[in-house]
KOLGU-4560 file (N, C-alpha, C; in nm, 3 decimals, padded with zeros to 5 digits):
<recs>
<n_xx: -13.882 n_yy: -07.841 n_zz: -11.960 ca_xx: -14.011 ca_yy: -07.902 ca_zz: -11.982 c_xx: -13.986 c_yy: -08.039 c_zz: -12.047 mol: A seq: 1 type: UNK>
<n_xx: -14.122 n_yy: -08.142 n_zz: -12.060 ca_xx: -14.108 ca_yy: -08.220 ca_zz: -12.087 c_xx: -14.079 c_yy: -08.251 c_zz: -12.262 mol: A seq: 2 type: UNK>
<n_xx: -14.032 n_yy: -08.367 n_zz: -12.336 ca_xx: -13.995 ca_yy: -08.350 ca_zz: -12.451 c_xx: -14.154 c_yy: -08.346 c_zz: -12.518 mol: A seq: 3 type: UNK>
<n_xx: -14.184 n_yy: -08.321 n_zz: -12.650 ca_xx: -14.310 ca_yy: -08.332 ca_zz: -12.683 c_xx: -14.289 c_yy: -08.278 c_zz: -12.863 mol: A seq: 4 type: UNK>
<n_xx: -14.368 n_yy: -08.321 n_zz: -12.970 ca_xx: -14.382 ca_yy: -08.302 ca_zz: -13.108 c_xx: -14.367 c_yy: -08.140 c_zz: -13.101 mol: A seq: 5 type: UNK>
<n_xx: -14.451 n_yy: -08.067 n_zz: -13.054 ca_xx: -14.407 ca_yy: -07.943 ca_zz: -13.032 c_xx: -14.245 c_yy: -07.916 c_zz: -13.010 mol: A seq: 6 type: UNK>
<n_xx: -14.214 n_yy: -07.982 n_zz: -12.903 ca_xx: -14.046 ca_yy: -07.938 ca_zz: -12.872 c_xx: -13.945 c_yy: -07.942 c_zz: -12.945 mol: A seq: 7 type: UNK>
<n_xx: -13.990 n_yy: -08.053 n_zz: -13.039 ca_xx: -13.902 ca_yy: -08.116 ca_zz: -13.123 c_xx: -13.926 c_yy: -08.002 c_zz: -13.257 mol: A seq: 8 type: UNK>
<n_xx: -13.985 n_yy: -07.939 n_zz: -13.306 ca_xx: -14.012 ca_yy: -07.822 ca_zz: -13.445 c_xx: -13.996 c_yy: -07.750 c_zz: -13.390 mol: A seq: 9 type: UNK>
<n_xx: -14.068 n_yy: -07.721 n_zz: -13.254 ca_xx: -14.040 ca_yy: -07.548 ca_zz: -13.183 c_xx: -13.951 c_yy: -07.559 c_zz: -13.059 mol: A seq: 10 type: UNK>
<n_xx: -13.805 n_yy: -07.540 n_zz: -13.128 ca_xx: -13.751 ca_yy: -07.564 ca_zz: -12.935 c_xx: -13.803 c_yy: -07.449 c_zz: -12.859 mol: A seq: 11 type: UNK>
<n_xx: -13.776 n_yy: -07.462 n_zz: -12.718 ca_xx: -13.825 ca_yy: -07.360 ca_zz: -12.648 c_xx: -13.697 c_yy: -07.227 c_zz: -12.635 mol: A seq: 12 type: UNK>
<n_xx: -13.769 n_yy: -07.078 n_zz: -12.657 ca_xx: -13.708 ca_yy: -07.018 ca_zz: -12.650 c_xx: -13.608 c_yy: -06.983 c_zz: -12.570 mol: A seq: 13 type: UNK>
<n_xx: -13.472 n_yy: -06.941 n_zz: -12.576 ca_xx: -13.396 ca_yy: -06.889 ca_zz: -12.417 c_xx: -13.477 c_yy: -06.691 c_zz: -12.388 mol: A seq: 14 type: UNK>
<n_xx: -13.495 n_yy: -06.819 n_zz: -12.241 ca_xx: -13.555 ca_yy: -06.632 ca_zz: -12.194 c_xx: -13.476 c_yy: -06.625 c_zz: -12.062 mol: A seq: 15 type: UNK>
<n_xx: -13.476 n_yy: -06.497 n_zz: -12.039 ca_xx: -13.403 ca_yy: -06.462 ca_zz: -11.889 c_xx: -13.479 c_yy: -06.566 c_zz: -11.767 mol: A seq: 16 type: UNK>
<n_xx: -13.446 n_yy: -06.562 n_zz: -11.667 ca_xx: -13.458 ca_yy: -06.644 ca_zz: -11.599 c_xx: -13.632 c_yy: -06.663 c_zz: -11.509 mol: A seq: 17 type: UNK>
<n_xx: -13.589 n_yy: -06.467 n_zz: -11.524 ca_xx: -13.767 ca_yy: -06.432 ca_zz: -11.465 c_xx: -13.891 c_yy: -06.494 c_zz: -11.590 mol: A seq: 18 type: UNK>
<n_xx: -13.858 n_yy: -06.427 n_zz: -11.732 ca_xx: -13.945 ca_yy: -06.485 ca_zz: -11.830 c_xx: -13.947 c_yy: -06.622 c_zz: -11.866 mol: A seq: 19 type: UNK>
<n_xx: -13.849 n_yy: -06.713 n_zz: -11.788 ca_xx: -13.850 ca_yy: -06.887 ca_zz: -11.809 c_xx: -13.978 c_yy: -06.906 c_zz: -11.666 mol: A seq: 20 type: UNK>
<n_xx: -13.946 n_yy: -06.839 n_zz: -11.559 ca_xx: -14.059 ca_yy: -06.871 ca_zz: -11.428 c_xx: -14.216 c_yy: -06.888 c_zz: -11.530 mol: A seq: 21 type: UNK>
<n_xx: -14.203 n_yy: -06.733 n_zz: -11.574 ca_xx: -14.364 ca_yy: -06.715 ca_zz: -11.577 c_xx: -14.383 c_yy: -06.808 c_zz: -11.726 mol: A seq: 22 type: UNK>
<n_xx: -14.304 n_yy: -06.847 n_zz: -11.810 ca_xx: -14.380 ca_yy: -06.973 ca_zz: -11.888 c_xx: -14.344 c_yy: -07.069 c_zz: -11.882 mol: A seq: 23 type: UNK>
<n_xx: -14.270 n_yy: -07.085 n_zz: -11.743 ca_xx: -14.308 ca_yy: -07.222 ca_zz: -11.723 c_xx: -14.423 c_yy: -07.229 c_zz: -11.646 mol: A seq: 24 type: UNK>
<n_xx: -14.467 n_yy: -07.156 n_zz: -11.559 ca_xx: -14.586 ca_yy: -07.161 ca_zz: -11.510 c_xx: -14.738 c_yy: -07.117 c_zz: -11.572 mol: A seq: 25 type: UNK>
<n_xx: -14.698 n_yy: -07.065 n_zz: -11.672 ca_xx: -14.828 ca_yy: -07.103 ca_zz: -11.790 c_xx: -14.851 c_yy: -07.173 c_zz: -11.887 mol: A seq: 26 type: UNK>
<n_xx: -14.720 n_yy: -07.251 n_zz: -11.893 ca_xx: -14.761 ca_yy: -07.391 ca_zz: -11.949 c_xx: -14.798 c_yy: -07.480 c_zz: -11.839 mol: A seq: 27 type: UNK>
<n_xx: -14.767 n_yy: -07.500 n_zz: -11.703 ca_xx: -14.879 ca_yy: -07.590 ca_zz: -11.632 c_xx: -14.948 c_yy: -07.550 c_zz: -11.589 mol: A seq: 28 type: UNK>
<n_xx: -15.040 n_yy: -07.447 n_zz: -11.604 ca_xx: -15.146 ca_yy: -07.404 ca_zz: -11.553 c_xx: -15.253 c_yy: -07.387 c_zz: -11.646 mol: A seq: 29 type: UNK>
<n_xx: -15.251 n_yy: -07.506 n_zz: -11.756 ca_xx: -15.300 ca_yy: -07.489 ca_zz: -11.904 c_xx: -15.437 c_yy: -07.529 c_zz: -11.838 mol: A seq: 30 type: UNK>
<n_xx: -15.433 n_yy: -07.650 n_zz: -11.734 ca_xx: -15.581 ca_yy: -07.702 ca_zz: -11.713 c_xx: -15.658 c_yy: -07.641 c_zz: -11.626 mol: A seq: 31 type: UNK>
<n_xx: -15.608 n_yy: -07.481 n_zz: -11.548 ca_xx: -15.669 ca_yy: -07.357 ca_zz: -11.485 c_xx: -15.762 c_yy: -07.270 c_zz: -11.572 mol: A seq: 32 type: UNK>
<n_xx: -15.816 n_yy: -07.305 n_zz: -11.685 ca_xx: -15.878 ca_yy: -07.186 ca_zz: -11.754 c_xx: -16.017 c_yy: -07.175 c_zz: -11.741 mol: A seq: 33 type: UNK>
<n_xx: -16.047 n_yy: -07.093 n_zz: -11.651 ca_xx: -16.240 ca_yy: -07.059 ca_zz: -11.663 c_xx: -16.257 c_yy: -07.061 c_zz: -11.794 mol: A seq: 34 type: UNK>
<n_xx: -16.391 n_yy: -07.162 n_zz: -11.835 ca_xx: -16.475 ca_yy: -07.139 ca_zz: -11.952 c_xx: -16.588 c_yy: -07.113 c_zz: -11.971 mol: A seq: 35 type: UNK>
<n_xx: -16.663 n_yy: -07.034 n_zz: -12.039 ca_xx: -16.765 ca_yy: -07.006 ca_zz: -12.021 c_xx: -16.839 c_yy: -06.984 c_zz: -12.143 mol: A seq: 36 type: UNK>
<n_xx: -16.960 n_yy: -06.960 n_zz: -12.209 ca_xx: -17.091 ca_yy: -07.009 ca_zz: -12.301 c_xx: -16.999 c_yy: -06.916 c_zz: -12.415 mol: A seq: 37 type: UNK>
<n_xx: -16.918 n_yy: -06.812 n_zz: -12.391 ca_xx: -16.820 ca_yy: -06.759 ca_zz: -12.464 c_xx: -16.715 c_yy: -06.794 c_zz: -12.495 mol: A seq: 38 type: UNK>
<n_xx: -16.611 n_yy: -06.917 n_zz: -12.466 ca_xx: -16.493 ca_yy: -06.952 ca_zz: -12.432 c_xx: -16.433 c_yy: -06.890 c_zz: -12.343 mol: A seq: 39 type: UNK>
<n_xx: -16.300 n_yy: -06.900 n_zz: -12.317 ca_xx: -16.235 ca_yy: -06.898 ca_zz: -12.207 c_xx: -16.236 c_yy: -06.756 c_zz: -12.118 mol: A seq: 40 type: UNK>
<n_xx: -16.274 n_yy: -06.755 n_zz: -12.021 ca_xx: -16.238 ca_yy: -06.614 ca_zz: -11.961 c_xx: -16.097 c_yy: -06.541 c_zz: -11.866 mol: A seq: 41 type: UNK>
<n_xx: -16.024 n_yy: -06.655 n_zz: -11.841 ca_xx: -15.910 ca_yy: -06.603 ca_zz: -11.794 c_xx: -15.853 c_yy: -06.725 c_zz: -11.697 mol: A seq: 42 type: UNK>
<n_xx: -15.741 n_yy: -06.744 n_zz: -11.645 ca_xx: -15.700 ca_yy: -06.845 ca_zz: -11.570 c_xx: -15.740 c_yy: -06.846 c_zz: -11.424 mol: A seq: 43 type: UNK>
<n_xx: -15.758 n_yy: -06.962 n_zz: -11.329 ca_xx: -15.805 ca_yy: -06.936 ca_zz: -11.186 c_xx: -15.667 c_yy: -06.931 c_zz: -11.124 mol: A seq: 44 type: UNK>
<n_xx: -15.659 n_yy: -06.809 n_zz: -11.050 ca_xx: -15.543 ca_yy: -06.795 ca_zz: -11.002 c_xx: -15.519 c_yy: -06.919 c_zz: -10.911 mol: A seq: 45 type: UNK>
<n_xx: -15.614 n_yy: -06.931 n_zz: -10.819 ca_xx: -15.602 ca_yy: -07.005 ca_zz: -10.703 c_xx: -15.542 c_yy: -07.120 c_zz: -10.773 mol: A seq: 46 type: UNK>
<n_xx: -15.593 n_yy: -07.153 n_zz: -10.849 ca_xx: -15.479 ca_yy: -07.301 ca_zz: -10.942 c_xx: -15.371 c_yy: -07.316 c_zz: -10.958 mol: A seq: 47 type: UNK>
<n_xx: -15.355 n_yy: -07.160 n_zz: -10.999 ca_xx: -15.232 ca_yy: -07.116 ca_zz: -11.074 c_xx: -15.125 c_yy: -07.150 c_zz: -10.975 mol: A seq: 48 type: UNK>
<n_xx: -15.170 n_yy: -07.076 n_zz: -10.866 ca_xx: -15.060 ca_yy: -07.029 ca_zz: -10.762 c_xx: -15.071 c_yy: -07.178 c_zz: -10.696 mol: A seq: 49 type: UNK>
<n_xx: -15.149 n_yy: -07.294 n_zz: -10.686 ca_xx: -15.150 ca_yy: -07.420 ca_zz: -10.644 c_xx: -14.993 c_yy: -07.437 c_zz: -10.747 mol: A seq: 50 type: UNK>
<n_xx: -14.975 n_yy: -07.464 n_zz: -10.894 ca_xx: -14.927 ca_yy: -07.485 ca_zz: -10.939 c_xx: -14.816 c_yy: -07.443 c_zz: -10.921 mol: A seq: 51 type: UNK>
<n_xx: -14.774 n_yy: -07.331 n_zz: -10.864 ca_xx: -14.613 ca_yy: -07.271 ca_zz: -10.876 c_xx: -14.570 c_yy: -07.333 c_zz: -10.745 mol: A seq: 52 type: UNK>
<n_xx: -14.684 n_yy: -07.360 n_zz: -10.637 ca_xx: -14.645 ca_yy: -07.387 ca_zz: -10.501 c_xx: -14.599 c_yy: -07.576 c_zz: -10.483 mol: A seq: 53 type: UNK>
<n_xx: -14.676 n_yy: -07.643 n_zz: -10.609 ca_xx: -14.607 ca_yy: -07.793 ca_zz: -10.605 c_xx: -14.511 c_yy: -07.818 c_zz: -10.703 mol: A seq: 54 type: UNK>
<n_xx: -14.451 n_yy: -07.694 n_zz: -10.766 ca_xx: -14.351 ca_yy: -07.701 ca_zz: -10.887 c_xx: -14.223 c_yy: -07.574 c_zz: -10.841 mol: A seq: 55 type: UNK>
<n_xx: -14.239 n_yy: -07.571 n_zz: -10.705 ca_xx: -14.169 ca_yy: -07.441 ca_zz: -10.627 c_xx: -14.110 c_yy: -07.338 c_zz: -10.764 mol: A seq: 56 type: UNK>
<n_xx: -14.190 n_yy: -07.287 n_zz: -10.812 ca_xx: -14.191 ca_yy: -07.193 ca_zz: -10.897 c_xx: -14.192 c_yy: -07.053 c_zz: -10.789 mol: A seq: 57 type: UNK>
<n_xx: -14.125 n_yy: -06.978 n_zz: -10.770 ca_xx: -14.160 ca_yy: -06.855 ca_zz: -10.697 c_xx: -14.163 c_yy: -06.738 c_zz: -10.769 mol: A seq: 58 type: UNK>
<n_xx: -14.279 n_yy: -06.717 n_zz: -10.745 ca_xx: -14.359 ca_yy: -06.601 ca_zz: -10.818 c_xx: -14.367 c_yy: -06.446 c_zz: -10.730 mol: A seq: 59 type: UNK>
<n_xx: -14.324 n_yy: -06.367 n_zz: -10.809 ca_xx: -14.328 ca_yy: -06.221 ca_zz: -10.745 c_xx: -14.384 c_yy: -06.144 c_zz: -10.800 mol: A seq: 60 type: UNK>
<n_xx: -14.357 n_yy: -06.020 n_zz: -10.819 ca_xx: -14.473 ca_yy: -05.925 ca_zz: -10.870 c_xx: -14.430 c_yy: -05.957 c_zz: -11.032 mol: A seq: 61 type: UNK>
<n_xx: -14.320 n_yy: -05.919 n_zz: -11.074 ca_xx: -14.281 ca_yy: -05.911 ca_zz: -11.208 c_xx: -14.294 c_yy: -06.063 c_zz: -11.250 mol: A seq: 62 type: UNK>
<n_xx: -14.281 n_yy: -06.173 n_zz: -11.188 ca_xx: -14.275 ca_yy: -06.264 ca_zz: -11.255 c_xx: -14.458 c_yy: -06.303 c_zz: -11.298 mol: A seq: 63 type: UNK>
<n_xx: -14.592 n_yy: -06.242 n_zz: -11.175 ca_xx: -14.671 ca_yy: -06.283 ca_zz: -11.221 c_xx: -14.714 c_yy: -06.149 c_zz: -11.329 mol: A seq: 64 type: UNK>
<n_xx: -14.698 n_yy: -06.041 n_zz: -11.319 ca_xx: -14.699 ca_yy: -05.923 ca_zz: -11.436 c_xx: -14.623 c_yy: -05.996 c_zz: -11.566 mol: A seq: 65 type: UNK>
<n_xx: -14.556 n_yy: -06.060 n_zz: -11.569 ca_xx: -14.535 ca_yy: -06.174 ca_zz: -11.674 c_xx: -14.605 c_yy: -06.252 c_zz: -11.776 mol: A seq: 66 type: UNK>
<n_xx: -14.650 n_yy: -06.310 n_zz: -11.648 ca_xx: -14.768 ca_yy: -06.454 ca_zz: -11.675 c_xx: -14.915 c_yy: -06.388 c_zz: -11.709 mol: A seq: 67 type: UNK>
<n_xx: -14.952 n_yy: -06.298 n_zz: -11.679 ca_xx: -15.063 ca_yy: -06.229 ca_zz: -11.721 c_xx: -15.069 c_yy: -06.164 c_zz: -11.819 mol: A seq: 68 type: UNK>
<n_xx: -14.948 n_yy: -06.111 n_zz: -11.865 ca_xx: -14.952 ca_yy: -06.071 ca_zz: -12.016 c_xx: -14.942 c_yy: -06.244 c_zz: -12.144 mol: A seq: 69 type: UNK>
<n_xx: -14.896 n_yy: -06.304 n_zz: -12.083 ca_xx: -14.912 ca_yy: -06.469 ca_zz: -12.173 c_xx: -15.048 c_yy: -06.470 c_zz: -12.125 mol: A seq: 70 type: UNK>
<n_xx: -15.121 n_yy: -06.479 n_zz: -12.046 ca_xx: -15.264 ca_yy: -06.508 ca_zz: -12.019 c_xx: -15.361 c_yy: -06.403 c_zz: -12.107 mol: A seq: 71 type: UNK>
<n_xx: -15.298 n_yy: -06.245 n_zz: -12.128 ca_xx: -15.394 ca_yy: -06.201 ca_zz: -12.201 c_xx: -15.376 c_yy: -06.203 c_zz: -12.360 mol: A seq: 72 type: UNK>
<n_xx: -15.255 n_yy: -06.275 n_zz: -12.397 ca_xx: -15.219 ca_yy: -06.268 ca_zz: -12.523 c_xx: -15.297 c_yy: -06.380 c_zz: -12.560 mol: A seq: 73 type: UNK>
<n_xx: -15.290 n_yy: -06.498 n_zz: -12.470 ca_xx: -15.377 ca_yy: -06.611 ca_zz: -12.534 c_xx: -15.529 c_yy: -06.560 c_zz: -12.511 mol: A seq: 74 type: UNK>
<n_xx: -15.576 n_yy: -06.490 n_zz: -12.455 ca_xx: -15.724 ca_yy: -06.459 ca_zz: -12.498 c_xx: -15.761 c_yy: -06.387 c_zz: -12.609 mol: A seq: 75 type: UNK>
<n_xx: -15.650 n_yy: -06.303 n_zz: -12.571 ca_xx: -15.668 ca_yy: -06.231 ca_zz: -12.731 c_xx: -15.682 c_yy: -06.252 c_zz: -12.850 mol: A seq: 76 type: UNK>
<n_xx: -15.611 n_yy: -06.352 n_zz: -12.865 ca_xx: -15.581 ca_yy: -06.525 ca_zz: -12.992 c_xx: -15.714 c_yy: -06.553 c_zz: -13.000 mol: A seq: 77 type: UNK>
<n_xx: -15.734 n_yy: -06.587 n_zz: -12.924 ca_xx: -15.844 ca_yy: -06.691 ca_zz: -12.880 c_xx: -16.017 c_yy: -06.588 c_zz: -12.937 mol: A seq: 78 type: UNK>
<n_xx: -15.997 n_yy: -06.416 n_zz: -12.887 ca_xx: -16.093 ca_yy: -06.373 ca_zz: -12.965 c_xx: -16.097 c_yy: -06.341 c_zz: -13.106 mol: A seq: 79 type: UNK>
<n_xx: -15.955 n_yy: -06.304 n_zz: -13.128 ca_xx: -15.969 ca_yy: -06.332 ca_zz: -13.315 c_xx: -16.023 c_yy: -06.436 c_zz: -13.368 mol: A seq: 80 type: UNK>
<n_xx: -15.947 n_yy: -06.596 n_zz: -13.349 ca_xx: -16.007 ca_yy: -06.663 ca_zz: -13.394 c_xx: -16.165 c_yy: -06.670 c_zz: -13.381 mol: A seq: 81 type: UNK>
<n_xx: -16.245 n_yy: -06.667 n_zz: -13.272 ca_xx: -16.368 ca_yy: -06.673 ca_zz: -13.266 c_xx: -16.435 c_yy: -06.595 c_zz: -13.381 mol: A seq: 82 type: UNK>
<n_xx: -16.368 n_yy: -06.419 n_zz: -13.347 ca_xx: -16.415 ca_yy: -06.377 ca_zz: -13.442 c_xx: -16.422 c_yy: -06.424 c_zz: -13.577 mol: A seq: 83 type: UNK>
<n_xx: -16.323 n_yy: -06.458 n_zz: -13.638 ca_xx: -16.289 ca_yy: -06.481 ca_zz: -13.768 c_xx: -16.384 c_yy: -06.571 c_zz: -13.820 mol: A seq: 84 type: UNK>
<n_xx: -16.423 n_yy: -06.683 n_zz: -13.721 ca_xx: -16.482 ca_yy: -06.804 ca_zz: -13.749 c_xx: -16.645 c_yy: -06.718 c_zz: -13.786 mol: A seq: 85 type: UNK>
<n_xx: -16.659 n_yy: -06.633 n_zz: -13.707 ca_xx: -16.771 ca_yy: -06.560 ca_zz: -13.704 c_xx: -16.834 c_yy: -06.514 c_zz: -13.813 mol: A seq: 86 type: UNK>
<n_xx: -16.757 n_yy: -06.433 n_zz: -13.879 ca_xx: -16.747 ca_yy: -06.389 ca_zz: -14.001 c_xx: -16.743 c_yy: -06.511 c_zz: -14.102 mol: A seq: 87 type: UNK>
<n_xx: -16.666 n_yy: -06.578 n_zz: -14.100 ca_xx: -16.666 ca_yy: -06.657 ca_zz: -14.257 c_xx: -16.794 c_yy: -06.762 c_zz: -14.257 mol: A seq: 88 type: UNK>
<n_xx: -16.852 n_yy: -06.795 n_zz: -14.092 ca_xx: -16.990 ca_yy: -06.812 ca_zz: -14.149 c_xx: -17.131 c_yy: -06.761 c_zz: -14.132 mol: A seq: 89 type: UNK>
<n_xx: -17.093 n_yy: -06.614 n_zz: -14.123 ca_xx: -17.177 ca_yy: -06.517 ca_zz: -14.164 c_xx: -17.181 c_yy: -06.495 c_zz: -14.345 mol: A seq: 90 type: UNK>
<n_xx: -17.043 n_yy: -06.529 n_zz: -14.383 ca_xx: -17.028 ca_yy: -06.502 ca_zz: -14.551 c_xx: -17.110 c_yy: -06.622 c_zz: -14.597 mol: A seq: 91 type: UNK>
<n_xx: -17.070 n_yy: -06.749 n_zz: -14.521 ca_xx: -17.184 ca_yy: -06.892 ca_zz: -14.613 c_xx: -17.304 c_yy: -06.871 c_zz: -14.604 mol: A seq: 92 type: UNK>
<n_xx: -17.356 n_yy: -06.756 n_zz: -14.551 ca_xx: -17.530 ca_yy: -06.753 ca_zz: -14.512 c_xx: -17.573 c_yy: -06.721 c_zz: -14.627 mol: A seq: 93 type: UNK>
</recs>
């Protein structure tokens, strides 16, 4: 990947070769994310798979069973925080 402030504090991890496919292909498929009056609901595949096909990323079953567990971990993130935010200004009321 490209160098970036991130790269430089967090190098990128060594992963086997299948777990380097699927994040590298969910780090460019960052600008694929349905959003909705809730935040994000999940990535558009059709993007996705645009993305692996102009970055010849080849994707198979395990590599996208991969990428979908990074896709549901970041939602998951993504509903704590909401929640959390939820709560602390439910406490300022």
């Amino acid at each position: 990947m490209g160098s970036c402030a991130w790269e430089k504090t967090h190098p990128t991890p060594d992963l086997t070769p299948l777990a380097l496919a699927a994040w590298e292909l969910y780090q460019l498929s960052q600008t694929q994310w349905n959003v909705g009056m809730s935040g994000a609901t999940g990535l558009r595949y059709e993007g996705v798979e645009a993305c692996a096909r102009l970055h010849g990323i080849e994707v198979n079953t395990r590599t996208f069973r991969l990428f979908r567990m990074l896709e549901a971990k970041r939602l998951s993130i993504w509903h704590e925080e909401r929640e959390a935010a939820r709560k602390a200004a439910e406490r300022k009321k």
